[in-house]
C-alpha positions in Angstrom: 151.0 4.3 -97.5 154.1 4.3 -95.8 155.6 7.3 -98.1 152.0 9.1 -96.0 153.1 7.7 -93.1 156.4 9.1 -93.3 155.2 12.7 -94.0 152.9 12.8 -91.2 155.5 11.9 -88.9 157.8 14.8 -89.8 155.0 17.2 -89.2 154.2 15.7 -86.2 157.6 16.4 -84.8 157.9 19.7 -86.3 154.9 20.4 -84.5 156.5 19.4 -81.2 159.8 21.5 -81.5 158.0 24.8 -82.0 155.7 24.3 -78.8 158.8 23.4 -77.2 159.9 27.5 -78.2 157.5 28.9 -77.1 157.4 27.6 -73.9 161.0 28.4 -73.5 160.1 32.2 -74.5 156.6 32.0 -72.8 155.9 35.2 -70.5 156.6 33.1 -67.0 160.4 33.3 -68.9 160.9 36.9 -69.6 159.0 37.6 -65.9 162.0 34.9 -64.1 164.4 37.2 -66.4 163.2 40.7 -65.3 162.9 39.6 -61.9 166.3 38.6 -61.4 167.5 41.6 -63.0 165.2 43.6 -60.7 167.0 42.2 -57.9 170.3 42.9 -59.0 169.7 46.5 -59.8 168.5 46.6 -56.0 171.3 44.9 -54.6 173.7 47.7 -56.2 171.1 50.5 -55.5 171.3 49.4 -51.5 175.2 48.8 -51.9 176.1 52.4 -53.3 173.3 53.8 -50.4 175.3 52.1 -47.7 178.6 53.1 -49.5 182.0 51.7 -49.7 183.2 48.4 -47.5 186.5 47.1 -46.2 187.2 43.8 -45.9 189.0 42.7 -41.9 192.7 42.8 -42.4 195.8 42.8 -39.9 197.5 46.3 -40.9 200.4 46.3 -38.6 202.4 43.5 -36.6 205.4 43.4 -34.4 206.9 43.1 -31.2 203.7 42.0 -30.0 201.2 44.7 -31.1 198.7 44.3 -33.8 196.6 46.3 -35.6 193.4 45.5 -37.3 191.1 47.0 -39.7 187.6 45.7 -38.5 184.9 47.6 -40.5 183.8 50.8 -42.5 181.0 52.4 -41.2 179.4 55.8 -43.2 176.5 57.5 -40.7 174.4 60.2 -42.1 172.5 62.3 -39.9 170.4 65.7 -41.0 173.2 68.0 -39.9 176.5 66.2 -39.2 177.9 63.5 -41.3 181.0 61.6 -40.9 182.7 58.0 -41.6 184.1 56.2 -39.3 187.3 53.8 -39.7 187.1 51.1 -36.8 190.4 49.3 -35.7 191.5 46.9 -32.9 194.6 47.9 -30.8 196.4 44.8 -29.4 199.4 44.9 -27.1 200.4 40.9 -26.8 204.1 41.9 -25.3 204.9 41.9 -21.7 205.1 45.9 -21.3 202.7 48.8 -21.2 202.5 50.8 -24.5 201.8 54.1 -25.8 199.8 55.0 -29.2 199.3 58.4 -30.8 198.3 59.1 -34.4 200.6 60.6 -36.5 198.7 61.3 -39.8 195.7 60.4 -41.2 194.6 60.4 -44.9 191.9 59.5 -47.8 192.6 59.4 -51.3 195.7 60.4 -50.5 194.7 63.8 -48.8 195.6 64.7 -45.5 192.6 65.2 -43.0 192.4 67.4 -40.2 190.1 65.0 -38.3 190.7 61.5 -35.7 190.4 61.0 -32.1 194.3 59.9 -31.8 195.8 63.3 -31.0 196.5 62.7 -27.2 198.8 59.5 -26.7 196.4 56.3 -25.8 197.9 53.9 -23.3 197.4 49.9 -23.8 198.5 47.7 -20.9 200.1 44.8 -21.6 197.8 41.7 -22.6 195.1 44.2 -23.5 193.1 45.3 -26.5 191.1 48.5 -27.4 189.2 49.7 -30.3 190.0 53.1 -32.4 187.8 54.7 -34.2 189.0 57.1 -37.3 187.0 59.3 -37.8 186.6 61.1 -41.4 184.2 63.9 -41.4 182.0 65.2 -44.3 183.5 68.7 -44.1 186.8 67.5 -44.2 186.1 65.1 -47.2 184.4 68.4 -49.2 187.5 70.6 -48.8 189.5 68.1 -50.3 187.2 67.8 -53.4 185.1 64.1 -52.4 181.9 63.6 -51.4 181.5 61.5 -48.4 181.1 58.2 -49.6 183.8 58.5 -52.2 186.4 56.8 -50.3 188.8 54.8 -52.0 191.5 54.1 -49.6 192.4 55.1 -46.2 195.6 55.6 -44.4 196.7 56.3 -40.9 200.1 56.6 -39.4 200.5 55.5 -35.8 203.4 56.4 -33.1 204.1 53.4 -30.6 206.4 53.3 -27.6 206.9 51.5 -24.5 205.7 53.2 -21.2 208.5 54.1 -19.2 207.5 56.4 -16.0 206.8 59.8 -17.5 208.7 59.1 -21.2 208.1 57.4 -23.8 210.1 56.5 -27.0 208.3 56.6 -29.9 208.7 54.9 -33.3 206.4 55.3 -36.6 204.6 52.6 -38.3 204.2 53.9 -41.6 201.7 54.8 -43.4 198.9 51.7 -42.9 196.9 51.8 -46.2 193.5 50.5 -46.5 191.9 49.7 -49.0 188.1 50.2 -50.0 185.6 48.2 -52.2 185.7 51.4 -54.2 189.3 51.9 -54.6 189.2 51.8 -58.6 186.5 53.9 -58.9 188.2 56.6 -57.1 191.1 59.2 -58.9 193.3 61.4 -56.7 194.0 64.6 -58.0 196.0 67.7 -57.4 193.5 70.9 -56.4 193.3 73.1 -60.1 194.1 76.5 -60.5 195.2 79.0 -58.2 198.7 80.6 -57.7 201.6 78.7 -56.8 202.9 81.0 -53.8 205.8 78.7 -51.8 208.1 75.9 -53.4 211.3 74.5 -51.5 212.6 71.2 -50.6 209.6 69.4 -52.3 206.9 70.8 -51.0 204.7 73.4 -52.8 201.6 75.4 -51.3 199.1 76.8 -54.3 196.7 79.9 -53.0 193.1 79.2 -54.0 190.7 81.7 -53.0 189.2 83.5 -49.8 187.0 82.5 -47.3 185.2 83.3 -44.2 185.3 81.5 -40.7 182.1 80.0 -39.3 180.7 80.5 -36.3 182.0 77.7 -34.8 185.7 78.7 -36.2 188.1 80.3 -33.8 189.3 82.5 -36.9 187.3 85.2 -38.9 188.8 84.5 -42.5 191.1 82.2 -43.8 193.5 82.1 -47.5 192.6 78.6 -48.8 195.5 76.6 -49.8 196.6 73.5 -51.9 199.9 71.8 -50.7 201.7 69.1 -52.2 204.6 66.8 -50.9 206.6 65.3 -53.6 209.2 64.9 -51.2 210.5 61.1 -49.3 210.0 63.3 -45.8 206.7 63.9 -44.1 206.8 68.1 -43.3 204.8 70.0 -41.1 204.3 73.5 -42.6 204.4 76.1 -39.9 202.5 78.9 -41.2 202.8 82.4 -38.6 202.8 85.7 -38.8 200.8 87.8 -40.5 200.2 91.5 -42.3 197.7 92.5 -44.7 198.1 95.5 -47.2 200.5 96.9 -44.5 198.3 95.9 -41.3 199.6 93.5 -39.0 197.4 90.3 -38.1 197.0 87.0 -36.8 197.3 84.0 -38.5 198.1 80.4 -37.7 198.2 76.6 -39.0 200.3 73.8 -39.3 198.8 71.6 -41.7 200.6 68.4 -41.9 201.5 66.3 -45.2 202.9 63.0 -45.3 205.9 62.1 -48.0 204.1 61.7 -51.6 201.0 63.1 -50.4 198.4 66.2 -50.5 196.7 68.5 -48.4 193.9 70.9 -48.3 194.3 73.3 -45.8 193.6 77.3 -44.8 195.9 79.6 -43.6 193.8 81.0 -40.8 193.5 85.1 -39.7 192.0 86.3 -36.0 192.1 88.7 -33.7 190.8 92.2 -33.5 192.6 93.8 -36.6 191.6 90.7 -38.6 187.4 90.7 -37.1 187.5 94.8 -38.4 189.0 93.5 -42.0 186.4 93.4 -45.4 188.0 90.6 -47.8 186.8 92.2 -50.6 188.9 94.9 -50.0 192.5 93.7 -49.4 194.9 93.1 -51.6 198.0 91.6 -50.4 198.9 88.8 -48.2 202.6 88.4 -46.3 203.0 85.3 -43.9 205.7 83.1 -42.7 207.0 79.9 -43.7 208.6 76.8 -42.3 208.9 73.7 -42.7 210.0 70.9 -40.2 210.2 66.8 -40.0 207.9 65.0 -38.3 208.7 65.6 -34.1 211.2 62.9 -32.6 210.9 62.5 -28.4 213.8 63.0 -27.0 214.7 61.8 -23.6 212.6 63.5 -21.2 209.4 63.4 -23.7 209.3 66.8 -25.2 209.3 66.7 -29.4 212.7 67.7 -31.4 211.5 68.6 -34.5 214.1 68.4 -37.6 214.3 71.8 -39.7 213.8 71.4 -43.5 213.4 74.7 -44.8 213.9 77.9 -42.6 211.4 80.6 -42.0 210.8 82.6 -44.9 208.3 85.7 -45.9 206.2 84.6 -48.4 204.3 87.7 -50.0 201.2 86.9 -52.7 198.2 88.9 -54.2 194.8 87.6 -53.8 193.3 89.6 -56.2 
């Protein structure tokens, strides 16, 4: 009887473990399960839509003047798109200052764009809020898409007021860095035709294009230019003749030390409006390349030469 006994009791519990599995496994399980994972493939759906993030972070700090990145902020509107790069400005010393942007990059590209062209004053005990901003257009030349932005630097100019002059000394490049940072690679341009190389710098023809109709140039050489120099160098490109006719052109596309650009070397005027691209040949230009500008005393920029003007002549066929 108790050999029975003993038997039935084994079943018994046997019986009890497997209800136990399937209630672990039941469908109100796997539904929890799904759920959750549902919600996690929306979180990173909404996080890529609203695209990268940087965390607040004092950039810059001394002799009373910080710098703060606040927030990254990526608006999309039907015809214009841009990102904009928020920082706070603080001037804690005892004296007026001056602040101008130097350079301003992503992913290691120079861009064209940010509000910090004309000098900004700060009175002393005062804060104010810069905005970079990054434009779509800009971000495309360079090879990215708008939201693909893994870090951003910006190079400031401060000085104290003093009447009409101001001394100015650099900051450095102020690097920040996105969520995104890893997921981005920084690249030289490929192809083209290397057409300039001295004193580090090298500029690599890439194709024709034509102005817009917002440009103030009808056509333009695209270029590639790489620094793998320890100076920041403005390249002054001038001058201008095409299969023996002589034009207009213009740019000075800046690059800071280590760095890349994408840039154009720009062609107006009347002989360059009456000019078909797909009929011309050869290009000759001038180029120079100079330091980044130092104020001297009375507040006009002395800018250090680096390489002297030279012709530089390249097919674009």
């Amino acid at each position: 009887m108790k050999k029975h006994t003993r038997k039935r009791g084994v079943i018994l519990l046997a019986c009890i473990l497997a209800a136990a599995l399937c209630a672990c496994s039941s469908p109100g399980g796997e539904e929890q399960s799904g759920k959750k994972k549902s919600e996690e493939q929306k979180e990173e759906v909404e996080e890529k839509a609203q695209g990268p993030v940087v965390e607040e972070q004092v950039l810059y700090e001394k002799d009373g003047v910080r710098i703060t990145a606040k927030e990254l902020k990526v608006e999309e509107m039907e015809d214009y798109s841009w990102a904009t790069l928020n920082l706070l400005l603080e001037n804690e010393g005892s004296e007026d200052i001056v602040c101008e942007m130097n350079a301003m990059l992503v992913n290691h590209y120079e861009m064209n764009s940010g509000p910090l062209h004309v000098p900004q004053t700060v009175p002393a005990g005062k804060k104010a809020n810069v905005s970079l901003d990054i434009r779509e257009s800009d971000m495309t030349k360079a090879g990215f898409e708008l939201k693909e932005i893994g870090e951003v630097e910006a190079e400031f100019k401060l000085g104290k007021v003093s009447g009409e002059t101001a001394g100015l000394s650099s900051t450095g490049l102020l690097s920040v860095k996105t969520s995104d940072y890893d997921k981005i690679e920084s690249k030289p341009a490929e192809g083209g035709k290397e057409i300039y190389n001295e004193a580090g710098v090298r500029i690599v023809y890439l194709g024709m294009s034509e102005g817009g109709e917002e440009d103030a140039y009808d056509f333009g050489a695209d270029i590639f230019i790489e620094n793998t120099s320890d100076k920041s160098v403005t390249c002054w490109i001038t001058g201008g003749n095409i299969d023996g006719t002589e034009v207009n052109s213009y740019n000075t596309p800046h690059v800071s030390a280590g760095r890349m650009a994408r840039s154009s070397i720009d062609f107006f005027g009347d002989a360059a409006a009456n000019m078909d691209i797909d009929s011309m040949n050869e290009i000759t230009v001038k180029v120079e390349l100079s330091g980044d500008g130092i104020t001297d005393e009375e507040g006009y920029p002395d800018y250090e030469t680096i390489a002297d003007y030279k012709d530089v002549t390249f097919s674009i066929k």
